[in-house]
Every structure is written in structure tokens, then in C-alpha cells.
C-alpha positions as CSV (number, residue, x, y, z in Angstrom):
1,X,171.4,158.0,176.9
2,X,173.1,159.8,174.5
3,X,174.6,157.1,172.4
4,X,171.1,155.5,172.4
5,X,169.6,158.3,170.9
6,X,172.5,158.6,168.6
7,X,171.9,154.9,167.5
8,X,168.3,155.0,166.9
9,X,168.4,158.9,165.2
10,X,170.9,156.9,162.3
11,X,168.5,154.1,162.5
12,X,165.6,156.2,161.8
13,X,167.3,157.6,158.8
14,X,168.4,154.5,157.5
15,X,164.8,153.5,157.6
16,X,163.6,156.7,155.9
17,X,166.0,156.3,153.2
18,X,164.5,152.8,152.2
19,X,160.8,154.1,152.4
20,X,161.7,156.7,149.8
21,X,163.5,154.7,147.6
22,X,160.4,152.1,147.9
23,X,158.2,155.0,147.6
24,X,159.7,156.7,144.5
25,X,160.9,153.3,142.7
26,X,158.3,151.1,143.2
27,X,155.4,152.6,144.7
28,X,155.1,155.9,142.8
29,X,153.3,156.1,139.4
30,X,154.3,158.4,136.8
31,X,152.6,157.2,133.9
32,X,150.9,159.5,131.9
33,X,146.9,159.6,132.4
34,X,145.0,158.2,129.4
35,X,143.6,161.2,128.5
36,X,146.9,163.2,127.7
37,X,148.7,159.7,125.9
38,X,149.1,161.0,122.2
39,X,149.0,165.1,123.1
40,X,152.0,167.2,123.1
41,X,152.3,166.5,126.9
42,X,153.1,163.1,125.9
43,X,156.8,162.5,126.0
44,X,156.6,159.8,123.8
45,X,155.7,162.0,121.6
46,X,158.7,164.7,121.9
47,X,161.6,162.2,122.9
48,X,162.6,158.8,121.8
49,X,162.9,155.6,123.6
50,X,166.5,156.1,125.0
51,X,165.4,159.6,126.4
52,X,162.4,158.6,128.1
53,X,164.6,155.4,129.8
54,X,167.1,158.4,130.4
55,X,164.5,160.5,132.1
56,X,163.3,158.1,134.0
57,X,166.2,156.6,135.3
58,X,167.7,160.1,136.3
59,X,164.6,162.0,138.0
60,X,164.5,159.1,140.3
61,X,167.9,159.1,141.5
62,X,168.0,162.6,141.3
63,X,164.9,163.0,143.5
64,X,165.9,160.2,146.0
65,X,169.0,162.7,146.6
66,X,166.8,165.3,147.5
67,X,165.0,163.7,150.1
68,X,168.1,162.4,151.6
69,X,169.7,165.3,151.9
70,X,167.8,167.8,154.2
71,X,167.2,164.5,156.7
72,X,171.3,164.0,156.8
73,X,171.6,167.8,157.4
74,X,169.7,166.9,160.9
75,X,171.3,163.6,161.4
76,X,174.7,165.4,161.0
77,X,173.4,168.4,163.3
78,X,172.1,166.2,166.2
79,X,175.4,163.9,165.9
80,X,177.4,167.1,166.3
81,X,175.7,167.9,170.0
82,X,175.7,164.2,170.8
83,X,179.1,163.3,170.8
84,X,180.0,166.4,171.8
85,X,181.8,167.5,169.0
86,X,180.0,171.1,169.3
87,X,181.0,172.0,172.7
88,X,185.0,171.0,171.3
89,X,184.6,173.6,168.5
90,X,183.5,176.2,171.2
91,X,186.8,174.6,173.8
92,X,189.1,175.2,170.6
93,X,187.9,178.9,169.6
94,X,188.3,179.4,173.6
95,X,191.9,178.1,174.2
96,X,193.1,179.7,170.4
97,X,191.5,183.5,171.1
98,X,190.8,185.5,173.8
99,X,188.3,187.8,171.4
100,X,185.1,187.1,171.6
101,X,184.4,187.3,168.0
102,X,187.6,185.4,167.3
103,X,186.5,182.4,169.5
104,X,182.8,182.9,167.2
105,X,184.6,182.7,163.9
106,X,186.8,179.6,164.8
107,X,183.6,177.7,166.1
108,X,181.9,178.7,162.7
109,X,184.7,177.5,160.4
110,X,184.8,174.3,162.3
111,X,181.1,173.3,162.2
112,X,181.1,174.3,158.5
113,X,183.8,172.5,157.8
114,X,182.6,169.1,159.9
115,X,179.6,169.7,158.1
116,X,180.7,170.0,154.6
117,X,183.1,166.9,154.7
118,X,180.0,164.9,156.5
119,X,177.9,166.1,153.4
120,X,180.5,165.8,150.9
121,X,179.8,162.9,149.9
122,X,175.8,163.2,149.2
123,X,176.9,165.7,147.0
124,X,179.8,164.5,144.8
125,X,177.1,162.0,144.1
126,X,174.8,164.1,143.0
127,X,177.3,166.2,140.8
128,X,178.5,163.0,139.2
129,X,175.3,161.7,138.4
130,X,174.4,164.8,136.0
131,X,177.8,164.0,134.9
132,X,176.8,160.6,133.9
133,X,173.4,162.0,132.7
134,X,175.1,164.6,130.5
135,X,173.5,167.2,132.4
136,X,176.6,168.8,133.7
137,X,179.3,169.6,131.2
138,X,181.4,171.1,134.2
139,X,185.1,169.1,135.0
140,X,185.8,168.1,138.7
141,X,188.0,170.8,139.1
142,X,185.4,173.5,137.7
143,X,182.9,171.9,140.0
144,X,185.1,172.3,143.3
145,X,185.9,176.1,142.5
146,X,182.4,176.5,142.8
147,X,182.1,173.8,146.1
148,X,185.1,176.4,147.9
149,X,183.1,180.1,146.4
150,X,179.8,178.1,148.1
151,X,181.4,177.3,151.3
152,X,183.4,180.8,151.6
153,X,180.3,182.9,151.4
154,X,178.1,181.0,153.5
155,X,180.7,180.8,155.9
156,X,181.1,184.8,155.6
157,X,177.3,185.2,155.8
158,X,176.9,182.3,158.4
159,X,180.1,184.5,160.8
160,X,177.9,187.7,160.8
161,X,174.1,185.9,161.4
162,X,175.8,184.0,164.0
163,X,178.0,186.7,165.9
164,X,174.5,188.9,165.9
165,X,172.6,186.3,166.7
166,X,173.8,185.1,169.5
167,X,174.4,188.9,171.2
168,X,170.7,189.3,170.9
169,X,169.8,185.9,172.5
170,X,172.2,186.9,175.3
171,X,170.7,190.5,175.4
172,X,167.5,189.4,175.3
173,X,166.7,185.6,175.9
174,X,162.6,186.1,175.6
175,X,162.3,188.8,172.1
176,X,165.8,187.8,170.0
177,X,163.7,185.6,167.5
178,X,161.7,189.1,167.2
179,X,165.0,191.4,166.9
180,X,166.5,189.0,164.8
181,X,163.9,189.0,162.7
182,X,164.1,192.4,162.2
183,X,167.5,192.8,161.0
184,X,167.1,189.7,158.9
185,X,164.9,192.1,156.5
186,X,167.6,194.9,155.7
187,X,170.3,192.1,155.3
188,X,167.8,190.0,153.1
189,X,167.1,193.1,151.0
190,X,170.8,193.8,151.2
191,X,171.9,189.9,149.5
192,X,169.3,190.4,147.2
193,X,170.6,193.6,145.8
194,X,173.8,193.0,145.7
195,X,173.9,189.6,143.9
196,X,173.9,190.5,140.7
197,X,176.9,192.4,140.9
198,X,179.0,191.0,143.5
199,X,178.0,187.0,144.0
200,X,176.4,186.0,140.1
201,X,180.0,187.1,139.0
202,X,182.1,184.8,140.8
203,X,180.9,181.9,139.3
204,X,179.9,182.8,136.2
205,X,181.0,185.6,133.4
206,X,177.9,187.7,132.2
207,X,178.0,189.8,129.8
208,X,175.6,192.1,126.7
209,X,173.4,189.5,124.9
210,X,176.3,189.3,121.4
211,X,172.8,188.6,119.4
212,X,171.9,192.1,119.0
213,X,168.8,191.3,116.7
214,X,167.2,189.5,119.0
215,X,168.3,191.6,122.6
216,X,166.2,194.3,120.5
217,X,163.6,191.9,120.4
218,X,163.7,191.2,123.6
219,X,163.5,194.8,124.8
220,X,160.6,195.4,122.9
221,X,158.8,192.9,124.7
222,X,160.2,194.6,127.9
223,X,158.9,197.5,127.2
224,X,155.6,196.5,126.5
225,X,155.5,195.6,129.3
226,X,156.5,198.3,130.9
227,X,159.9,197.1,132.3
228,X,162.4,199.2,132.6
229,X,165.3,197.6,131.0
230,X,168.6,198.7,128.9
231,X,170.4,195.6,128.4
232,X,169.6,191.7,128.0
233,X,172.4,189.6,130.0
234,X,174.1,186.6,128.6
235,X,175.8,183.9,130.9
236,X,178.6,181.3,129.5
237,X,177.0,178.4,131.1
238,X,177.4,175.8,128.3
239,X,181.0,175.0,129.5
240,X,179.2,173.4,132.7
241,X,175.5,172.4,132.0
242,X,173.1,171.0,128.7
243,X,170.1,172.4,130.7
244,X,168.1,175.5,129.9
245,X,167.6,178.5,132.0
246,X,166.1,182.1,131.9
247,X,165.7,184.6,134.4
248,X,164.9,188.2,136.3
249,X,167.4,188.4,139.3
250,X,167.9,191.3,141.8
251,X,166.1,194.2,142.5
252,X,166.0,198.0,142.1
253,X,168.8,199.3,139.9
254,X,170.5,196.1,139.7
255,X,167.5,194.2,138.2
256,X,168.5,191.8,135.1
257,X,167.8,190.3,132.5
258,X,169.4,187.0,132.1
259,X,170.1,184.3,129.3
260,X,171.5,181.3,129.7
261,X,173.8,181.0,126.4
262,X,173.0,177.1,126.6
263,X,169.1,178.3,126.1
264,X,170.3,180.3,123.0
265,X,172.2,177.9,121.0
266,X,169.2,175.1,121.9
267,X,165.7,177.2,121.5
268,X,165.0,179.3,118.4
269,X,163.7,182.7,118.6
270,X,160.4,182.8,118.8
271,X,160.6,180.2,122.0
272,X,163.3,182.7,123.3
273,X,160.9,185.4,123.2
274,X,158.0,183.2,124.8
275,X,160.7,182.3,127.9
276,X,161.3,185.9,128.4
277,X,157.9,186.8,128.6
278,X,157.4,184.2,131.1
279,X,160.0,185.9,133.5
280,X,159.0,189.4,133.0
281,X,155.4,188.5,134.1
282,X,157.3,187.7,137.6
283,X,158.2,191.5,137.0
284,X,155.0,192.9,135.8
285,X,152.9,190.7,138.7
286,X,155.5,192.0,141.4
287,X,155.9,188.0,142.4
288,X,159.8,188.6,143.4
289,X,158.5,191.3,146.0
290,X,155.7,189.1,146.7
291,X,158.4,186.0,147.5
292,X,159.8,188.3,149.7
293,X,157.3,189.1,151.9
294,X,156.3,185.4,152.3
295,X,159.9,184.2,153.3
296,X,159.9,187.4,155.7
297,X,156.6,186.1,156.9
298,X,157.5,182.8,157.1
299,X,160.9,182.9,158.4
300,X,159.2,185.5,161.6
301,X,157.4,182.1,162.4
302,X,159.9,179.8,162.1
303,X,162.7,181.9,164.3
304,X,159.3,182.0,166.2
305,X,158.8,178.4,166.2
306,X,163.0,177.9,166.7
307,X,163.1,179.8,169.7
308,X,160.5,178.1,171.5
309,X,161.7,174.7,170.6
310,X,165.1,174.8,171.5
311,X,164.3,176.3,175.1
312,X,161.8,172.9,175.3
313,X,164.8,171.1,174.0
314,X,167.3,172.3,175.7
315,X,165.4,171.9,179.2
316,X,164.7,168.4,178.4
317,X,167.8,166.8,177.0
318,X,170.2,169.4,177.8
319,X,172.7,167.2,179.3
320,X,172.6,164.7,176.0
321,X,173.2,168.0,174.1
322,X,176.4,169.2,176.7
323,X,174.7,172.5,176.5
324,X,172.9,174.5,178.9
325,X,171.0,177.4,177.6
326,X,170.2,178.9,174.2
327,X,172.5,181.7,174.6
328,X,175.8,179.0,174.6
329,X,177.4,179.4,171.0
330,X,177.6,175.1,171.5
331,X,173.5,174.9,171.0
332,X,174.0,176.6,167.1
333,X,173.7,173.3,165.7
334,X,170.3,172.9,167.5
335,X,169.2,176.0,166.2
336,X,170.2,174.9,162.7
337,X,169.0,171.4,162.4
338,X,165.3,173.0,164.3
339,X,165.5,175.4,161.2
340,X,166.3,173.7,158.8
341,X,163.1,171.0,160.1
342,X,161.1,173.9,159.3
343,X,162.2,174.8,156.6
344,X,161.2,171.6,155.0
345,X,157.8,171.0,156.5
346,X,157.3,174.6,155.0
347,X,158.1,174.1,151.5
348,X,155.0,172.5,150.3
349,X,153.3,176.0,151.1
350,X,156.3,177.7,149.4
351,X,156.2,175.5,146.8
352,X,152.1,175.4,145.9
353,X,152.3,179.5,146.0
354,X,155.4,179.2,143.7
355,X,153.2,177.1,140.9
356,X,150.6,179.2,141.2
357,X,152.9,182.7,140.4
358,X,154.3,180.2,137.3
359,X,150.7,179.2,136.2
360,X,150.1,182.9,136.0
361,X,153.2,183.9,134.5
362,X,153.0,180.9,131.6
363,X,149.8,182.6,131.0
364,X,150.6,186.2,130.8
365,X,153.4,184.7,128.3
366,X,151.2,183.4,125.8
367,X,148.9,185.9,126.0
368,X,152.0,188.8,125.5
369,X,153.3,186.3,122.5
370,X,150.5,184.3,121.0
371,X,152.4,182.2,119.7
372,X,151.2,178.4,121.8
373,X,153.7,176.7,118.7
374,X,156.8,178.2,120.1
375,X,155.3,177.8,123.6
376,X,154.8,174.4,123.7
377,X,158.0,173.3,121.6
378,X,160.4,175.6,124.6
379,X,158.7,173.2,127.0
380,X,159.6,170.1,125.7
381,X,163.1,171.4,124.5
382,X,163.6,172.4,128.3
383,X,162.0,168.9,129.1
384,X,164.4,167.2,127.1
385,X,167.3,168.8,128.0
386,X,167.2,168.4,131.8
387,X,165.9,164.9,131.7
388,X,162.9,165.9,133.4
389,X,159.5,163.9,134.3
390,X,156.7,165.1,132.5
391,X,154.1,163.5,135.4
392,X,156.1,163.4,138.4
393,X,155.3,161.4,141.6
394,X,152.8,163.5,144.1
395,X,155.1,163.8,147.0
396,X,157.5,164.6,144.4
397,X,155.6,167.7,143.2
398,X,155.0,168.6,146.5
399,X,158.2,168.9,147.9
400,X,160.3,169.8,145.0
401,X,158.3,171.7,142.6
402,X,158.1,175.3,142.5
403,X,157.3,175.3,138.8
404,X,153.7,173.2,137.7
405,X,154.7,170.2,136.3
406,X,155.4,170.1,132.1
407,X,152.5,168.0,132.2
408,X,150.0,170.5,133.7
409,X,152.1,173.4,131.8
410,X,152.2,171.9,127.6
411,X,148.2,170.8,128.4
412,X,147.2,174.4,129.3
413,X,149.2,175.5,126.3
414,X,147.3,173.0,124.2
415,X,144.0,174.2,125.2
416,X,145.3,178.0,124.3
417,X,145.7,176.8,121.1
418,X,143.0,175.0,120.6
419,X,140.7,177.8,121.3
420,X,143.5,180.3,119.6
421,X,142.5,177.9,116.4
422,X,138.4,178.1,116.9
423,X,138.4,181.7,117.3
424,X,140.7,182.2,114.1
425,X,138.2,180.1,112.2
């Protein structure tokens, strides 16, 4: 029974991967409407012919990744409890330790590592084709430092969820998704303040904006807007990317500001000062504390939603899984591939609310800077620069965007402008 279901779970995969790659290279349509052909939306009208080939080419590669990806998480999950590979991780933590938490560690740093070599692969792939996209300017070896600081602090993270995890299911096998959830809002809080200053730094140096003109600029800005804010952050990021990037990370006292240096040699700085208003709308509009409380939200229904499912699961194909209850440290790829399922069916929620807190925050931008020139030309300089489709494929938006798309974003700005222009005259 259990290879069967091995067999056709690979089968149905395989068959997945060839609908999306129909869907997004055949089926999907990402011309531009007739109504926007000839507007500054148009990227035939901001990039040349080798560019848009360029764009094209790469945003469907790059997007069939994506939807490969999270589906081989649960294919690699679901293999793991199949061929028993899960309850061998828990044997060999058993038969190395006699400590409880030891035997918990060794079972993590096996399943991560399985995981990571199964994934590998998906991944290289996907770091060599910005490579050959000139999207990434980052060397193999640059690019692994970054792979082994990933896998190290998940694994760190992923030791402590798990060890308390798993004590509350075995304390309490009918509430842990409740108590869980309740000590996964300190320790979110916790990550979040703490990133700035302890994780952001090992993989990047940050340091004063040097362009002290424009950090005062900057802070002007912030402080019309009533942002509490000594210092504008720059981040060497040129020596791995050609994208753009701006943003406010952390909260509290360790709330930045943050340039990407690749976004300062590219944009002049009047589009600068248009990006930055962008992100301290997040700020003013309290959408990072907003983001928080809907994951919270979200992620009390889906350990909700997990907790139910793999007691279901468990009772019905226990014996294909070689586990026998929830509280067995042999059923944690269950819980992840369960949470990870949900995590997915819940990001065109995550994502739409996400559009709407940008559609706001490209508006408070051009209202703070009046200045739809400089607004418009940022867009399709960020455009340009990461290859990106103006008019992306629905199921695209849907999934991946958290941003509106630079079609919906340049044609709002246009219309600014337009009725900036009418007013003025």
C-alpha cells in the first residue's frame, strides 16, 4: 500500500509539473490590453526588444520554479514517512543519545538535511538561472555561504519549535495547537525584533547611508511623516544582485531604514525619495503590525486546521506512515508537509491583502512627493532591472504577488498625473 501511494503521489506531481508549464507557457496571456499599448505601462515603451524577449523568457521559468517548489516540499515530506526514512531518523537519535533533547536534535538535523539535498537541486536551478539572467551578480561560493547561514538558523529555530512542540502535544494531545499558538506570538515578536541586528548582518554588511545629502533628504521626509528615525541604512548588495530594493524592517527600537546600494547607483534622487515614501507609508498605515496580526490569525487556524488533520491522517493511514500518534517525533514530517499545504492554499488571501496595503502605500507616496515623473520612471527602472512582467498571468498574480502588478501600479501613476496636469492648468 505504501509504495502504491508512493508511486502515484510522484505521478501526481509529475502531472502537475506539466499542467503548469502548459498553463504558464502556452496557455497563459500576458499581453498587454489594448487600452494601455503606447502608455508608460507599456514596456515596449521603457525596454527594448532584447529586454522584453529577456523578461519574458525569465518570469516564466522563474515562476514555473515557484510552483514546483512548495508541491516537492510535500512530495519530499510524504516520501520521508513512506519509506520510512522518518521513523530511522528517530531509531538513530535513539541508539546515539540517551537525552531526550539530544535524540530531538539528531532527528532535526537529519530531516533537514534529507530535505535540503532532496531540494538542492530545485534550487541551484533557480540561483543559476538569475545567474544566466544577470540578476544575480553573487559567485557560487558567495551563494552557498548564504545556502549553510539559511540552513543553520532554520535548523536552530526549527530544534526549539520542535522540542516545544512536541512536549505540548504529549502534555496535552486535544489544546497543543492552542498552547502553541500562544507561544508562537512572543517568539514571532522576538525574530522580528531581533533581525535587524543579529540575522540581516550575517549575510549582508549595512552600514550609515555614505550620501549624506540625500540621507538628510530622506529624514525630512521621515519626519513629515512623523517617523521616528536617526539614520538611513545602506546595504552592499551590488556584489550579488542587479535588482532594486528598499525597505522598513524590524520593529520598536530596532526599526530601519534600508537602501539597497544597487537602488542608489541605478535610480536618481528624486525616484529615491518616491521609494522611500512608499515604505514609510507601511510605517505611517501601521501595515507591518497589521501583517502581524493576520499571520497570528492565520497561523491559529492553520495549527488549528494541522492538528485536526494529522489525527484523521494518522488514524487512517497510520501504518503506511510507520507512526502511530501525533505525539511520535516520527509524524513531524506530517505536520510539515499539512503546513506547509496550508500555507499555500492561504497565500492568495495573504497575497490580495498585501496588494491592497501597496496600492495604498504607492498612493500615500505620490501624494507625500508629487512628483508622478520620478514615480513612474522608479517603476520601470525596478521593472527593468529584475526582468519583471508588466501583465503577469492571473494564477501568477494570485499566488506570487504581494505587490500589484507594474501594470496596475505605472497606470494609477499615470492617471495621478494626468489630473496633477489638469488641475495645474
Amino acid at each position: 500500500m505504501a509504495r502504491k501511494m508512493g508511486f502515484y503521489a510522484v505521478l501526481a506531481y509529475v502531472l502537475y509539473g506539466f499542467l503548469v508549464y502548459w498553463y504558464l507557457f502556452y496557455l497563459a496571456d500576458t499581453s498587454l490590453p489594448f487600452e494601455y499599448q503606447g502608455s508608460k505601462a507599456d514596456p515596449a515603451t521603457f525596454m527594448d526588444g532584447r529586454e522584453l524577449m529577456l523578461s519574458e523568457e525569465y518570469s516564466k521559468v522563474r515562476n514555473l520554479l515557484f510552483f514546483l517548489s512548495a508541491p516537492l516540499e510535500w512530495l519530499i515530506y510524504f516520501l520521508i514517512l513512506l519509506t520510512g526514512l522518518s521513523k530511522a531518523f528517530k531509531k538513530w537519535g535513539k541508539d546515539t543519545t540517551k537525552n531526550k533533547y539530544g535524540r530531538v536534535a539528531i532527528y532535526v538535523i537529519w530531516l533537514s538535511f534529507f530535505s535540503y539535498l532532496a531540494t538542492f537541486p530545485l534550487s541551484y536551478i533557480s540561483y543559476n538561472l538569475s545567474r544566466t539572467y544577470n540578476i544575480s551578480t553573487q559567485s557560487f561560493a558567495s551563494w552557498m555561504k548564504d545556502e549553510l547561514i539559511d540552513f543553520w538558523i532554520n535548523y536552530g529555530m526549527m530544534l526549539v519549535i520542535v522540542a516545544v512542540l512536541y512536549l505540548l502535544i504529549k502534555k496535552s494531545r486535544r489544546f497543543w495547537w492552542l498552547f502553541a499558538w500562544l507561544l508562537s506570538v512572543p517568539f514571532t515578536l522576538f525574530i522580528m525584533f531581533v533581525q535587524p541586528i543579529l540575522i540581516d548582518p550575517l549575510y549582508n554588511d549595512f552600514y550609515p547611508l555614505k550620501d549624506k545629502e540625500l540621507e538628510t533628504k530622506i529624514l525630512e521626509l521621515a519626519n513629515r511623516a512623523e517617523i521616528p528615525s536617526e539614520h538611513v541604512f545602506e546595504v552592499n548588495m551590488a556584489e550579488k544582485t542587479n535588482a532594486l530594493n528598499a525597505y522598513v524592517t524590524g520593529i520598536g527600537s530596532n526599526s530601519r531604514i534600508v537602501l539597497w546600494d544597487t537602488t542608489l547607483n541605478r535610480l536618481n534622487d528624486d525616484q529615491i525619495l518616491f521609494i522611500m515614501a512608499h515604505e514609510m507609508a507601511h510605517y505611517v498605515e501601521k501595515h507591518l503590525y497589521i501583517g502581524i496580526a493576520g499571520y497570528l490569525l492565520l497561523s491559529l487556524v492553520g495549527l488549528y486546521l494541522t492538528a485536526r488533520l494529522m489525527n484523521w491522517l494518522i488514524s487512517r493511514w497510520g501504518n503506511e506512515f510507520k507512526i502511530k500518534d501525533p505525539g511520535d517525533l516520527a509524524s513531524l514530517p506530517l505536520f510539515l508537509m499539512i503546513l506547509s499545504m496550508l500555507a499555500f492554499a492561504s497565500s492568495p488571501l495573504s497575497n490580495f491583502v498585501s496588494r491592497y496595503q501597496e496600492a495604498r502605500a504607492d498612493r500615500y507616496a505620490i501624494e507625500m512627493t508629487d512628483n508622478p515623473e520620478a514615480a513612474i520612471t522608479s517603476f520601470q527602472e525596478l521593472s527593468k532591472a529584475g526582468l519583471s512582467q508588466v501583465n503577469p498571468p492571473l494564477l501568477v498574480k494570485i499566488f506570487r504577488y504581494g505587490h500589484p502588478t507594474m501594470l496596475e501600479r505605472i497606470s494609477r501613476l499615470e492617471e495621478y498625473e494626468v489630473k496633477k496636469r489638469n488641475n495645474d492648468s
